[in-house]
C-alpha positions as CSV (number, residue, x, y, z in Angstrom):
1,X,-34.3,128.3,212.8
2,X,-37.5,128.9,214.9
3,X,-40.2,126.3,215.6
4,X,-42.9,127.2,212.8
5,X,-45.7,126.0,215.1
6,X,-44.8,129.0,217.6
7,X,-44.8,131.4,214.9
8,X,-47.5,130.6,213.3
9,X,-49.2,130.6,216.7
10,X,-47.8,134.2,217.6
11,X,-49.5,135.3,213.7
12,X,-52.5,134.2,214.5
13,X,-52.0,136.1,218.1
14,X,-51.3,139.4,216.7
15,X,-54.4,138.6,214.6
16,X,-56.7,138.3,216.5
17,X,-55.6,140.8,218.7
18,X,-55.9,143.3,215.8
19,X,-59.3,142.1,215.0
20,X,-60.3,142.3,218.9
21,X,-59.0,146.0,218.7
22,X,-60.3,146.8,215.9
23,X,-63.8,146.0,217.4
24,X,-63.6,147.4,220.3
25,X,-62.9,150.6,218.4
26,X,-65.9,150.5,216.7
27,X,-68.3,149.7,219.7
28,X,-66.9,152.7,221.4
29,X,-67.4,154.5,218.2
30,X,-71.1,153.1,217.7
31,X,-72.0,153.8,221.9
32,X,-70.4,157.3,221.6
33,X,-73.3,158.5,218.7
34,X,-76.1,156.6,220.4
35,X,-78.2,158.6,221.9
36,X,-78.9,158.2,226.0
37,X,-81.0,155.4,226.9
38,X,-84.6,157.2,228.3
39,X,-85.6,156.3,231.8
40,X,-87.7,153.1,231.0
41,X,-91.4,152.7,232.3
42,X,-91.7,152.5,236.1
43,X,-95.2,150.7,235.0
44,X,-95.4,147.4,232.8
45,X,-96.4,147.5,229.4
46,X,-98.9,145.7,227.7
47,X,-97.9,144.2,224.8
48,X,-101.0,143.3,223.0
49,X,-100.2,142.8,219.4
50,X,-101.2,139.0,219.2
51,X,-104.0,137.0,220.4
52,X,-102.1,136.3,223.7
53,X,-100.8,139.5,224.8
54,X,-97.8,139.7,227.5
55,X,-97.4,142.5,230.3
56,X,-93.5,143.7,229.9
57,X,-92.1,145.2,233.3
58,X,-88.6,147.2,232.1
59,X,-87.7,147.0,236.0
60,X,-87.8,143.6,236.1
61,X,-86.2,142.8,233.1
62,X,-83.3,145.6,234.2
63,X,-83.0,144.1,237.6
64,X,-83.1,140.8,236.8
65,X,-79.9,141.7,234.0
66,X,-78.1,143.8,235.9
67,X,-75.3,145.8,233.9
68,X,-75.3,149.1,231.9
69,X,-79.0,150.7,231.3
70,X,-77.9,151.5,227.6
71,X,-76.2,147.9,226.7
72,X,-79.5,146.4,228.2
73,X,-81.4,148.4,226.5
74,X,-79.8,147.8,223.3
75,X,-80.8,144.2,223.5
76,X,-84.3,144.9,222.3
77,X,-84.1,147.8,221.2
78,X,-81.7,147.5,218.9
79,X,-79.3,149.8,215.9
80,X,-81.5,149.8,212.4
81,X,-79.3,151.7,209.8
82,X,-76.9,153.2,212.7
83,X,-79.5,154.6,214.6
84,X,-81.7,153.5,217.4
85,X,-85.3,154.4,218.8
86,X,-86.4,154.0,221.7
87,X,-89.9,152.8,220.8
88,X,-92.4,149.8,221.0
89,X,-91.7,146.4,219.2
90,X,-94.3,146.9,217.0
91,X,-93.7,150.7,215.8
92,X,-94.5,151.8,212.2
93,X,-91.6,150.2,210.1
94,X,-90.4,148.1,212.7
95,X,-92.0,144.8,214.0
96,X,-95.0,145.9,213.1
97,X,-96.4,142.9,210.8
98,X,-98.5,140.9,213.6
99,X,-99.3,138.1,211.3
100,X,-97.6,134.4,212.8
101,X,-96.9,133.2,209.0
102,X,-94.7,136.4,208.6
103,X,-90.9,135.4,208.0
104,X,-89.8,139.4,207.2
105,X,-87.8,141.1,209.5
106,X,-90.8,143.0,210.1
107,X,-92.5,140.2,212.0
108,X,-93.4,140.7,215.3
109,X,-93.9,136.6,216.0
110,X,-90.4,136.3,215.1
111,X,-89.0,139.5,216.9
112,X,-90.6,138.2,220.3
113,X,-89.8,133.9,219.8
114,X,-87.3,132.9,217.3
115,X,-84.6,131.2,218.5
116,X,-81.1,130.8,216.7
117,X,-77.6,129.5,217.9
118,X,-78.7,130.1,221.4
119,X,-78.3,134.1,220.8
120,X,-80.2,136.4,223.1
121,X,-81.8,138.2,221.1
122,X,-85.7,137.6,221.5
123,X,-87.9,137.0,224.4
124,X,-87.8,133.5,223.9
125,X,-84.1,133.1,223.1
126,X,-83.3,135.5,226.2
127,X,-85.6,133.4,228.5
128,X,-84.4,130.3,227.5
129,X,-81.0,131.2,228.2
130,X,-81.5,132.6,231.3
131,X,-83.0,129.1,232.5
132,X,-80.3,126.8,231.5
133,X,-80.6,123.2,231.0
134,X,-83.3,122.8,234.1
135,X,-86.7,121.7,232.1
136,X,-89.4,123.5,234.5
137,X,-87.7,126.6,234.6
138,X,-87.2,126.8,230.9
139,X,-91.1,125.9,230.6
140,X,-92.2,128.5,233.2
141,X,-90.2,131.1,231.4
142,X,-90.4,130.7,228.0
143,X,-93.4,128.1,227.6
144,X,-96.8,129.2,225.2
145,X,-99.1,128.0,228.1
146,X,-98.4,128.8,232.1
147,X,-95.2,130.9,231.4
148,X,-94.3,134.1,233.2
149,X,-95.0,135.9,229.5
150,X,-98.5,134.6,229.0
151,X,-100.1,134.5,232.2
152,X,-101.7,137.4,233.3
């Protein structure tokens, strides 16, 4: 008789191998009907929905990621219902509800600073991220006052 420990081990193995596959499928799927990233803005972009607007320069974001154009692309400007547009935060139907109090998925306060399970998915989140555990870079990047977003 075999150790049951190893077989439930190789079980959960071929699990999660299956599940691993079986996403990977569906990314390529999902990047095979996307449609090709645009050449992002060689100029920043003023993003001046709020009382404190932020300049947004896609080369320095893209340089400072490195990796795919599309997948870093995607990280903002993400899939709604399958399908992606390239197009402003704040676009008709999309983050486009500038009031702070705003909890909707519409909210652009939300869209630029929430943080959750240290995912990088907003500005803040990303920016936080990116500076780790050291206290003055995490203020200088994704601080309200004196950060790299806010002071222009």
């Amino acid at each position: 008789m075999g150790n049951p420990f190893r077989t439930r081990a190789k079980i959960a193995a071929k699990g999660i191998q299956s599940v691993l596959l079986a996403g990977l499928t569906a990314t390529a799927a999902f990047a095979a009907v996307l449609p090709a990233a645009p050449e992002p803005p060689s100029q920043p972009s003023e993003m001046n929905w709020t009382s404190r607007p932020v300049v947004f320069d896609h080369q320095v974001h893209l340089g400072a990621l490195a990796g795919e154009a599309q997948s870093l692309c995607l990280s903002c400007h993400h899939p709604v219902q399958g399908q992606i547009h390239y197009t402003t935060c704040a676009a008709p139907g999309c983050h486009d509800n500038t009031d702070k109090r705003d909890t909707s998925v519409n909210s652009y306060y939300l869209a630029t600073h929430k943080e959750e399970n240290g995912q990088c998915w907003s500005c803040v989140s990303c920016h936080t991220q990116q500076a780790g555990q050291d206290a003055t870079r995490i203020k200088r990047a994704a601080g309200c006052n004196d950060s790299v977003c806010h002071n222009f």
